[in-house]
C-alpha positions in Angstrom: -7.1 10.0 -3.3 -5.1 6.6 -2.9 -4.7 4.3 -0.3 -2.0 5.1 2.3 0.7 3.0 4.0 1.2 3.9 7.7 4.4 4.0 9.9 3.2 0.6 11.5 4.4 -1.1 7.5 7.0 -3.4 8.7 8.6 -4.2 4.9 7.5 -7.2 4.1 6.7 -6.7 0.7 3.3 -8.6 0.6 1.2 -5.5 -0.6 3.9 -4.9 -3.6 3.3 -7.8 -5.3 -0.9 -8.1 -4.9 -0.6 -4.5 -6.3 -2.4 -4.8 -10.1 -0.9 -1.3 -11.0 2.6 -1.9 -9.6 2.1 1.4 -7.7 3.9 0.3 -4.1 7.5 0.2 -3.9 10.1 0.2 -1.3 10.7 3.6 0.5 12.5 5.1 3.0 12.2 2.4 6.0 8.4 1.3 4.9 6.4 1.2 1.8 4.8 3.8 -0.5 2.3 3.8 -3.1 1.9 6.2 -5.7 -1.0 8.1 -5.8 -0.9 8.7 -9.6 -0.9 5.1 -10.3 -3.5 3.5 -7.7 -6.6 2.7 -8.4 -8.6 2.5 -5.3 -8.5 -1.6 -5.5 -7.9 -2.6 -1.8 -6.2 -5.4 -3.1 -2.6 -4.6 -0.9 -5.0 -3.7 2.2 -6.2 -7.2 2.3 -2.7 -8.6 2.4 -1.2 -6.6 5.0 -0.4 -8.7 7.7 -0.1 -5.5 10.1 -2.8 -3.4 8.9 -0.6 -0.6 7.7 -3.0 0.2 4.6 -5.8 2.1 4.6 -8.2 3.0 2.4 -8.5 6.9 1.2 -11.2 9.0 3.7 -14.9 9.1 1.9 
């Protein structure tokens, strides 16, 4: 599992560039990461100035 953006991701862009994998790019009206590249890091959920990240269910 990877982290998730929500609907509440406004675009800013702050999680793409903290993202060591380079696996969050701009989607369809929010961000997305991709699952095959993230690595579980947290480092684009601590930049999120909305909260739109989460972390992947234990």
């Amino acid at each position: 599992m990877s982290h998730t953006i929500s609907e509440d991701c406004i675009s800013c862009g702050a999680c793409s560039g903290e993202c060591p994998e380079q696996a969050i790019s701009e989607g369809d009206g929010k961000y997305e990461i991709d699952a095959a590249r993230c690595v579980d890091c947290g480092a684009c959920a601590g930049v999120c100035p909305v909260e739109a990240i989460s972390a992947p269910a234990a």
